[in-house]
PyMOL Python script that loads the backbone (N, CA, C, O; Angstrom):
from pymol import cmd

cmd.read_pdbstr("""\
ATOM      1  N   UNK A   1      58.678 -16.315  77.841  1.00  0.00           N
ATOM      2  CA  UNK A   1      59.279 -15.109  77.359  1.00  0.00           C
ATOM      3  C   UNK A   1      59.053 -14.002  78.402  1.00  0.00           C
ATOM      4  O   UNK A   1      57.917 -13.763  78.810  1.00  0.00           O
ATOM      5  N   UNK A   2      60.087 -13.355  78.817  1.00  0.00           N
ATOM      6  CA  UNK A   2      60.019 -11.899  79.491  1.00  0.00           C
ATOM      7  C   UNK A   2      59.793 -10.832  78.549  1.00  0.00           C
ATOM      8  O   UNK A   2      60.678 -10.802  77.694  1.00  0.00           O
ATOM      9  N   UNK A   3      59.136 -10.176  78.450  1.00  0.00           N
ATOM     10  CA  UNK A   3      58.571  -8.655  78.116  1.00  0.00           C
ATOM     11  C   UNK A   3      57.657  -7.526  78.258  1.00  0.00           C
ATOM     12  O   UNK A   3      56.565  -7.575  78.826  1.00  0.00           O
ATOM     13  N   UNK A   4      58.122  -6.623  77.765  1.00  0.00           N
ATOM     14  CA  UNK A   4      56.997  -5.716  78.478  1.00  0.00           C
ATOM     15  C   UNK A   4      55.382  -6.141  77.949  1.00  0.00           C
ATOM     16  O   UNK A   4      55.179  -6.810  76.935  1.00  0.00           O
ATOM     17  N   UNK A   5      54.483  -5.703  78.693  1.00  0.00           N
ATOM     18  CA  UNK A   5      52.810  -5.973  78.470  1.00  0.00           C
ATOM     19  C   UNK A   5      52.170  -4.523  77.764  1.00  0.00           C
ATOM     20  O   UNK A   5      52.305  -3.421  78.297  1.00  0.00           O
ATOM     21  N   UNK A   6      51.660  -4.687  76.844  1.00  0.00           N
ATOM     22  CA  UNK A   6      50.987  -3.738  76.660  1.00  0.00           C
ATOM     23  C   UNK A   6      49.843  -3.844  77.372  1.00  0.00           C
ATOM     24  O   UNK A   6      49.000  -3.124  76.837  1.00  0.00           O
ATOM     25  N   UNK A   7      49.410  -4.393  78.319  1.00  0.00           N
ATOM     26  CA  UNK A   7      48.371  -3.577  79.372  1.00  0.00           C
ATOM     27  C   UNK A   7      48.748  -3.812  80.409  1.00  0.00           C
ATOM     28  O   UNK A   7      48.719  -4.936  80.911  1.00  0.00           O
ATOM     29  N   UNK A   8      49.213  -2.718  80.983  1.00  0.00           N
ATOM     30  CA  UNK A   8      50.206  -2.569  82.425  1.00  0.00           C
ATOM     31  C   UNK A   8      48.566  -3.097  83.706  1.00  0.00           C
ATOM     32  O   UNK A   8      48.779  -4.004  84.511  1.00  0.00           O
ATOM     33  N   UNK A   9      47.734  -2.701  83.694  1.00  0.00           N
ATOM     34  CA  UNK A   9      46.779  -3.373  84.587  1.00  0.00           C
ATOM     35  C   UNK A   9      47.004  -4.244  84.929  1.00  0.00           C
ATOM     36  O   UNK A   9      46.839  -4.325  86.146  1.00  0.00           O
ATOM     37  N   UNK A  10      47.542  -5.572  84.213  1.00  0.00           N
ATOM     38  CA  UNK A  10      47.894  -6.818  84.206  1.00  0.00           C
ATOM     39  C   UNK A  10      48.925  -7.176  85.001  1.00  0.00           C
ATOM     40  O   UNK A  10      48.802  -8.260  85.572  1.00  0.00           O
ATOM     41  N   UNK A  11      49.900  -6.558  85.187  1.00  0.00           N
ATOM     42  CA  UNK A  11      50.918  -6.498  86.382  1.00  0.00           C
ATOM     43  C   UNK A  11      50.749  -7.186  87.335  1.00  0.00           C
ATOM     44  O   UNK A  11      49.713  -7.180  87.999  1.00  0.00           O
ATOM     45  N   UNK A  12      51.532  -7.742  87.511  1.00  0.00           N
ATOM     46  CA  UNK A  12      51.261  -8.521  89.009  1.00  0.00           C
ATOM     47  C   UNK A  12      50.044  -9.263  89.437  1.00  0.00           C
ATOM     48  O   UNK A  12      49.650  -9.245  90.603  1.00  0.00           O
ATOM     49  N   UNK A  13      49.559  -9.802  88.646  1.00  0.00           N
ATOM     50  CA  UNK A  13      48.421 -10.813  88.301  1.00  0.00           C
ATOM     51  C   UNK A  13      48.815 -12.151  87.007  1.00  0.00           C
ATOM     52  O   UNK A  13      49.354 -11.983  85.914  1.00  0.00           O
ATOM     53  N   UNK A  14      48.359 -13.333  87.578  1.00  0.00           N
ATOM     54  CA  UNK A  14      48.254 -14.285  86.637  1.00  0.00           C
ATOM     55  C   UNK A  14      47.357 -14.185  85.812  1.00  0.00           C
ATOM     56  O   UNK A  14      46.223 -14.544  86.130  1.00  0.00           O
ATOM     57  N   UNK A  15      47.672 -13.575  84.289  1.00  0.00           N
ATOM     58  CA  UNK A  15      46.478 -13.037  83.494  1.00  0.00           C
ATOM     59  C   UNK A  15      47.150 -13.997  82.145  1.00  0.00           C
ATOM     60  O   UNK A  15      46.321 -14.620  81.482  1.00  0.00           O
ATOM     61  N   UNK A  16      48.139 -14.074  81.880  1.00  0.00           N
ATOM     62  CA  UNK A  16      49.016 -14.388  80.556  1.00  0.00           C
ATOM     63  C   UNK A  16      48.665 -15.830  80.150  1.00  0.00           C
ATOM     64  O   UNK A  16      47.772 -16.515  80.648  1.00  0.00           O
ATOM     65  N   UNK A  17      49.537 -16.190  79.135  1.00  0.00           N
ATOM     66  CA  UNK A  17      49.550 -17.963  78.856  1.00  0.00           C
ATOM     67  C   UNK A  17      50.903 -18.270  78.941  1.00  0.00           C
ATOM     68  O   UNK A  17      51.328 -19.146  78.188  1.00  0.00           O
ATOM     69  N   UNK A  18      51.756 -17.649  79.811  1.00  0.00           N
ATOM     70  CA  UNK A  18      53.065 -18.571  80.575  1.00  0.00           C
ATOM     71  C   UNK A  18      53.864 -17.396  80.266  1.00  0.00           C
ATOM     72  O   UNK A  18      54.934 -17.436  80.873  1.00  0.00           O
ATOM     73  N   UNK A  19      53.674 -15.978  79.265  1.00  0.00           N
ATOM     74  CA  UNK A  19      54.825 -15.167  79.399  1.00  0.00           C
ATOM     75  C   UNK A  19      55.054 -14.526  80.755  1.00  0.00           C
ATOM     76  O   UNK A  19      54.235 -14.979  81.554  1.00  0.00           O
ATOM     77  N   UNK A  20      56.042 -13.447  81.421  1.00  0.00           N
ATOM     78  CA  UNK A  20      56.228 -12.933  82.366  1.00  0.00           C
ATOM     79  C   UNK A  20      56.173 -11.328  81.542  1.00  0.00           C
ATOM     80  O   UNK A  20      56.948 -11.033  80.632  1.00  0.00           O
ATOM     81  N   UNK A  21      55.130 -10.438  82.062  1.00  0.00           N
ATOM     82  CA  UNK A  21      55.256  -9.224  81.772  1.00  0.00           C
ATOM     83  C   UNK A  21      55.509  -8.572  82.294  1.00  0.00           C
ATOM     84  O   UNK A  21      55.114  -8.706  83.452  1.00  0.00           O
ATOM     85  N   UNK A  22      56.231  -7.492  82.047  1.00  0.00           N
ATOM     86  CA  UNK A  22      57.042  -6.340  82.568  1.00  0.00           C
ATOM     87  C   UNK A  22      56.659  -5.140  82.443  1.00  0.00           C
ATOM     88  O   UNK A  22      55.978  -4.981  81.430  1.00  0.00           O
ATOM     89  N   UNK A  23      56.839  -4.066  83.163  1.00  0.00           N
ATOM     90  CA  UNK A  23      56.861  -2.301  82.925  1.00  0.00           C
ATOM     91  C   UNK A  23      57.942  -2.556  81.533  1.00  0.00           C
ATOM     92  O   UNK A  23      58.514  -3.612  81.262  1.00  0.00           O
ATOM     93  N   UNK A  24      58.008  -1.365  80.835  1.00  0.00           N
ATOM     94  CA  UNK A  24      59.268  -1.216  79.583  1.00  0.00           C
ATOM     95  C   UNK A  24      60.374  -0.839  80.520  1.00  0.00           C
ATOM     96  O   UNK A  24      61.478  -1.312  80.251  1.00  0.00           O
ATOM     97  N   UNK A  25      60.300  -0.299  81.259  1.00  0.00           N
ATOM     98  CA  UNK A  25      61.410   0.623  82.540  1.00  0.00           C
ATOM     99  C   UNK A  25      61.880  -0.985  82.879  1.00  0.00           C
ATOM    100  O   UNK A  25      63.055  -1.118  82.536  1.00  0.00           O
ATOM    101  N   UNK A  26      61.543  -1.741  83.221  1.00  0.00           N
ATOM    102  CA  UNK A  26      62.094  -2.737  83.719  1.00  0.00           C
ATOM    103  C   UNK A  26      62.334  -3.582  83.036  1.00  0.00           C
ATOM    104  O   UNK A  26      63.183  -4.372  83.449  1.00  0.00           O
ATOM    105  N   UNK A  27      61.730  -3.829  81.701  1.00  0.00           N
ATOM    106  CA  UNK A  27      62.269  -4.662  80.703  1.00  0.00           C
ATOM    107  C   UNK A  27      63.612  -4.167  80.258  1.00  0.00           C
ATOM    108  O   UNK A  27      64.232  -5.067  79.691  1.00  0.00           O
ATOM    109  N   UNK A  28      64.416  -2.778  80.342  1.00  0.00           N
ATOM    110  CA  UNK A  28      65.415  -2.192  80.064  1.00  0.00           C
ATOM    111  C   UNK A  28      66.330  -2.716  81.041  1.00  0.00           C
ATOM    112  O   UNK A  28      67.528  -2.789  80.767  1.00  0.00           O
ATOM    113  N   UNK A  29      65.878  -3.093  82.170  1.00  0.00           N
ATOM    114  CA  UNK A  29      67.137  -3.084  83.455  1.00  0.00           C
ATOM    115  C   UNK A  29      67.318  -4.963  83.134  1.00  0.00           C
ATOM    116  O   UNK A  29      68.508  -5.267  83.223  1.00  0.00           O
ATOM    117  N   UNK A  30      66.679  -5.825  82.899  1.00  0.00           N
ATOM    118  CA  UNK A  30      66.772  -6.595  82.612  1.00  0.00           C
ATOM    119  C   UNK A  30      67.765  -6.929  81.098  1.00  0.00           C
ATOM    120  O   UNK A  30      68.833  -7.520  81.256  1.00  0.00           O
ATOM    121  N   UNK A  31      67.443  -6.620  80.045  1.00  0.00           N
ATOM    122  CA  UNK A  31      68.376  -6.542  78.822  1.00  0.00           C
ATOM    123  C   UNK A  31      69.679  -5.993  79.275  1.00  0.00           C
ATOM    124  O   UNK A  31      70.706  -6.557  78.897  1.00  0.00           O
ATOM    125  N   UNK A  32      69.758  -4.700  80.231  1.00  0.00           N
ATOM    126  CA  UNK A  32      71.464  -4.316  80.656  1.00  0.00           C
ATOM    127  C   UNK A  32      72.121  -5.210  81.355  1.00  0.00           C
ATOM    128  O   UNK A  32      73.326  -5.458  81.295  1.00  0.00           O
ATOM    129  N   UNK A  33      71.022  -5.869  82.265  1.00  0.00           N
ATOM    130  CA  UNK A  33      71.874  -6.502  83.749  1.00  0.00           C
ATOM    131  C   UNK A  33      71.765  -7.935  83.751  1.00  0.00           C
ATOM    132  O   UNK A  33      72.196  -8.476  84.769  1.00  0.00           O
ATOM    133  N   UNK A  34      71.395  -8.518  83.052  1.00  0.00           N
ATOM    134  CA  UNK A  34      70.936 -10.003  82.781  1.00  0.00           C
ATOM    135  C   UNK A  34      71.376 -10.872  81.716  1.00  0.00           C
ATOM    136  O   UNK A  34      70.613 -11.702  81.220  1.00  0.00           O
ATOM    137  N   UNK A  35      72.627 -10.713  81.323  1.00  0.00           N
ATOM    138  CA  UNK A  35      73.379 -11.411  80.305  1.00  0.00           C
ATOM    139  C   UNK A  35      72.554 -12.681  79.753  1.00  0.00           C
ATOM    140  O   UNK A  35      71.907 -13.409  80.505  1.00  0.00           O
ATOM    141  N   UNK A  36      72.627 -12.835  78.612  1.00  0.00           N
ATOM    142  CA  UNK A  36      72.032 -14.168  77.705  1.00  0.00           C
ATOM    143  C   UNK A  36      72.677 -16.058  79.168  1.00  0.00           C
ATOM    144  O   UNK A  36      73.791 -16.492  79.461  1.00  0.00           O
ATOM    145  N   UNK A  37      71.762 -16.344  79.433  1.00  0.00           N
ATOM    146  CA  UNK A  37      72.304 -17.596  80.000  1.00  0.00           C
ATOM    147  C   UNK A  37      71.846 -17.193  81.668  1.00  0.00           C
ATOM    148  O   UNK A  37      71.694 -18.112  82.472  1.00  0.00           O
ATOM    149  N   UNK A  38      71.629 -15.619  82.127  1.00  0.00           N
ATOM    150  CA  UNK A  38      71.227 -16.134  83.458  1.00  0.00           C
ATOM    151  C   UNK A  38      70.166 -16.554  84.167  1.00  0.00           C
ATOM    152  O   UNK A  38      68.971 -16.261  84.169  1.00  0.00           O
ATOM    153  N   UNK A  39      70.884 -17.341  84.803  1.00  0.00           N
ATOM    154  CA  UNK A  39      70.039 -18.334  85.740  1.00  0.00           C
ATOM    155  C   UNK A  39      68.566 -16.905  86.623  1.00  0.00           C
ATOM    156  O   UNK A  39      68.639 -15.805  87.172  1.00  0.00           O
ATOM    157  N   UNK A  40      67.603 -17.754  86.298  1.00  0.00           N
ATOM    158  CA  UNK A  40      66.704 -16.846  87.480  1.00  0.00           C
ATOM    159  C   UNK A  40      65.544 -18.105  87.930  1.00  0.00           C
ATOM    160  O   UNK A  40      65.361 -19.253  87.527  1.00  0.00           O
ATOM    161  N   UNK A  41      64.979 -17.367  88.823  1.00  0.00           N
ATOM    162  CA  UNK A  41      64.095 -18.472  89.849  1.00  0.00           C
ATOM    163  C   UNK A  41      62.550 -18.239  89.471  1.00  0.00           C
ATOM    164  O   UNK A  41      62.011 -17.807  90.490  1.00  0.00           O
ATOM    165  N   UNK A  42      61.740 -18.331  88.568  1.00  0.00           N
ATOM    166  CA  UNK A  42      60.277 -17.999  88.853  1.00  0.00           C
ATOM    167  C   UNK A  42      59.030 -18.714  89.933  1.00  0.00           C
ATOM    168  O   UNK A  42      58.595 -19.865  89.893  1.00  0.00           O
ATOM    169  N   UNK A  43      58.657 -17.605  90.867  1.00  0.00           N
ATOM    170  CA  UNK A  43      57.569 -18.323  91.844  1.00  0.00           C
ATOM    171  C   UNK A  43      56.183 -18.100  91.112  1.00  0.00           C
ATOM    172  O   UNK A  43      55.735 -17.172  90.438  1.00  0.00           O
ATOM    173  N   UNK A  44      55.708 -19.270  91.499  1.00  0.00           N
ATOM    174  CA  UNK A  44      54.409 -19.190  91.297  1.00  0.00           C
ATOM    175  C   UNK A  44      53.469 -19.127  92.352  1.00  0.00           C
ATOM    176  O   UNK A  44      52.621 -19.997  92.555  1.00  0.00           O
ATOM    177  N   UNK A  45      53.660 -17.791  93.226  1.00  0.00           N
ATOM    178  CA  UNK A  45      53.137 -17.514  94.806  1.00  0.00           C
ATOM    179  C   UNK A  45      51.300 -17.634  94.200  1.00  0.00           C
ATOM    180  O   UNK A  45      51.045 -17.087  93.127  1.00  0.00           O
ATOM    181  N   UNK A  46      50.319 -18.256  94.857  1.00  0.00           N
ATOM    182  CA  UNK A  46      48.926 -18.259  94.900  1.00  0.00           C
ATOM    183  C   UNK A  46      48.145 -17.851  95.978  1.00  0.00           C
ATOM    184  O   UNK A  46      46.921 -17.749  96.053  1.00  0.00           O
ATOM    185  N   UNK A  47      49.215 -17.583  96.994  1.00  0.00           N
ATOM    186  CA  UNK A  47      48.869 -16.965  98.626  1.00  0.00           C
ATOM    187  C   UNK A  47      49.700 -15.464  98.394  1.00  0.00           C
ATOM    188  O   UNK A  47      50.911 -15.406  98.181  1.00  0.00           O
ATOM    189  N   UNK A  48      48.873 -14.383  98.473  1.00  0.00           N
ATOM    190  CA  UNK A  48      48.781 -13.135  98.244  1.00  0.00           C
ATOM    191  C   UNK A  48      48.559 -11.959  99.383  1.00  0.00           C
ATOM    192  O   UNK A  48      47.837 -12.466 100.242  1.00  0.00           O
ATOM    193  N   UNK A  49      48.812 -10.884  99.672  1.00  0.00           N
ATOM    194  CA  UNK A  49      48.439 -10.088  99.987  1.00  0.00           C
ATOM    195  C   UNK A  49      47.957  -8.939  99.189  1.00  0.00           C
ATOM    196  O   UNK A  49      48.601  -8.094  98.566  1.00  0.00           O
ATOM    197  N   UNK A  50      46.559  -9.108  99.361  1.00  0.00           N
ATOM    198  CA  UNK A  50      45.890  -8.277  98.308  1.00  0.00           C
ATOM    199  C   UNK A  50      45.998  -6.519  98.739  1.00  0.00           C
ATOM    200  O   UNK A  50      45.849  -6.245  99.929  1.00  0.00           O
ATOM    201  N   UNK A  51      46.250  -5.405  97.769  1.00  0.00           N
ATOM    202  CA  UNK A  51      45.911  -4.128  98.319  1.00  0.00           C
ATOM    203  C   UNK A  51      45.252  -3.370  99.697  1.00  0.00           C
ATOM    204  O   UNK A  51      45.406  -2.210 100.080  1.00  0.00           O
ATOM    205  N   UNK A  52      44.661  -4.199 100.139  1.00  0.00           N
ATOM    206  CA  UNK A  52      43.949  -3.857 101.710  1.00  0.00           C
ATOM    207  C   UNK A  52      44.771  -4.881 102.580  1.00  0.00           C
ATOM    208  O   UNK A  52      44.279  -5.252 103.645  1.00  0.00           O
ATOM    209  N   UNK A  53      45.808  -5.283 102.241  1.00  0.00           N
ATOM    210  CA  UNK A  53      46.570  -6.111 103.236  1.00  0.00           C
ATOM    211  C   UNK A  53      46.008  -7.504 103.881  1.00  0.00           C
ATOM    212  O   UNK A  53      46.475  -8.014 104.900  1.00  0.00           O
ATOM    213  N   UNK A  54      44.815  -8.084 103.033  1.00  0.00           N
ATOM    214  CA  UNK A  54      44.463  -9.083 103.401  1.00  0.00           C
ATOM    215  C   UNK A  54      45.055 -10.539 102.388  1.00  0.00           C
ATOM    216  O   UNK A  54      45.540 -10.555 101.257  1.00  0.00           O
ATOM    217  N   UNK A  55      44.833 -11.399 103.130  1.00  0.00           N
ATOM    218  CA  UNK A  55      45.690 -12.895 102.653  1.00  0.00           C
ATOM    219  C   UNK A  55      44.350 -13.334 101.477  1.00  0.00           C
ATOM    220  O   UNK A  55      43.119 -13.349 101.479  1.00  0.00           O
ATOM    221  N   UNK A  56      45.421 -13.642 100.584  1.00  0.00           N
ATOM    222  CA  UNK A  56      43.938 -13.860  99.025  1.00  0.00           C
ATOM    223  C   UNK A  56      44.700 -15.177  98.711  1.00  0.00           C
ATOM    224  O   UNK A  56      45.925 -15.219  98.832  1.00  0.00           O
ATOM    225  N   UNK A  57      43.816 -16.486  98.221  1.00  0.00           N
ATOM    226  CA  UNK A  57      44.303 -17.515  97.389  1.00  0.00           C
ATOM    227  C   UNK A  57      44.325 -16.927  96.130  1.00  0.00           C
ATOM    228  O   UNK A  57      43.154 -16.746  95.795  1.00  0.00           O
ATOM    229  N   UNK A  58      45.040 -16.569  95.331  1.00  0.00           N
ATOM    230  CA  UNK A  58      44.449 -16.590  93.498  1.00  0.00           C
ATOM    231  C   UNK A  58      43.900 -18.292  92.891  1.00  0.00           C
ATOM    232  O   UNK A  58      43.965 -19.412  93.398  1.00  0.00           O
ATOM    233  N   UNK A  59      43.660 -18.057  92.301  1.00  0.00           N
ATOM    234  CA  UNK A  59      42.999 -19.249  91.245  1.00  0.00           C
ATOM    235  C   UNK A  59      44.554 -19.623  90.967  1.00  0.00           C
ATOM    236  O   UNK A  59      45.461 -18.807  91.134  1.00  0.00           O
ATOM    237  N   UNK A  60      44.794 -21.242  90.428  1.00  0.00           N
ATOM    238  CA  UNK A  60      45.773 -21.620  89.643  1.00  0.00           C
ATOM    239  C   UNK A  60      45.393 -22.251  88.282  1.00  0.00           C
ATOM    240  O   UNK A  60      45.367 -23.354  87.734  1.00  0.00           O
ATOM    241  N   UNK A  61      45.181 -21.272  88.096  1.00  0.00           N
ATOM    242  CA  UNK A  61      45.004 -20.514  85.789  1.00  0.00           C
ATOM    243  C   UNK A  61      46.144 -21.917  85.328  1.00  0.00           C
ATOM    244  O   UNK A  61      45.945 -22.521  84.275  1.00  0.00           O
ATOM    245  N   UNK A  62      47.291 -22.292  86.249  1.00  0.00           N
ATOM    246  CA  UNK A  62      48.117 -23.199  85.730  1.00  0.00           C
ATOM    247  C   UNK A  62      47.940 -24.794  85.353  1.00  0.00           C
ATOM    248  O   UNK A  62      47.977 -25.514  84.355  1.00  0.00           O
ATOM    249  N   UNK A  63      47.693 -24.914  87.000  1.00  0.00           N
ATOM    250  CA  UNK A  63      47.410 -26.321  86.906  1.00  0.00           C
ATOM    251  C   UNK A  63      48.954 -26.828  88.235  1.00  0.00           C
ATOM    252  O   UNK A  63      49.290 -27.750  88.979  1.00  0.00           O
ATOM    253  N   UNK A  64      49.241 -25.964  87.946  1.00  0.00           N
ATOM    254  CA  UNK A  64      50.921 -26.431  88.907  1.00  0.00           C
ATOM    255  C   UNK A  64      50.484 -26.398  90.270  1.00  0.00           C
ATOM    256  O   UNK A  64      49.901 -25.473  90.835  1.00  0.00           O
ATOM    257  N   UNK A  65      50.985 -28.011  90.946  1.00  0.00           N
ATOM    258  CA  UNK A  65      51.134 -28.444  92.652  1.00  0.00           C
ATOM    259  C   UNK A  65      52.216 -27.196  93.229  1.00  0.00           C
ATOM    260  O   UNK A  65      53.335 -26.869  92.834  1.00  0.00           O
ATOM    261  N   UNK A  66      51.470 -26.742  94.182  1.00  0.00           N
ATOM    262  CA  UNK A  66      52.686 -26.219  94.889  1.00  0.00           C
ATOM    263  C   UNK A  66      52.987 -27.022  95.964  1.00  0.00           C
ATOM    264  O   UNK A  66      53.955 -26.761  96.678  1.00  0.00           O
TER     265      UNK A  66
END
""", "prot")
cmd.dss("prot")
cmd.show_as("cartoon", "prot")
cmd.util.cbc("prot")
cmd.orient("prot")
């Protein structure tokens, strides 16, 4: 499921149990521009550039081979 998060901290981190969370600002542009049926691509990037511009593995919370 795509939707907004009630704890925006969480952003852009693998924190969830498989939803994709959103700002509400962007959960809006999505419902206008994204008709029922479209196709989209989700990555599951684990090689990062963390805030100080350095290269981070994250943990895979998943279990998924990349």
């Amino acid at each position: 499921m795509i939707h907004p998060t009630t704890n925006p901290e969480t952003l852009g981190k693998a924190s969830s149990n498989g939803c994709i969370g959103t700002r509400e600002s962007d959960a809006w542009i999505i419902y206008y521009y994204a008709p029922l049926r479209t196709a989209i691509t989700i990555r599951y990037d684990l090689e990062i550039n963390n805030d100080m511009g350095n290269n981070v593995k994250l943990k895979n919370i998943y279990g998924y081979e990349n």
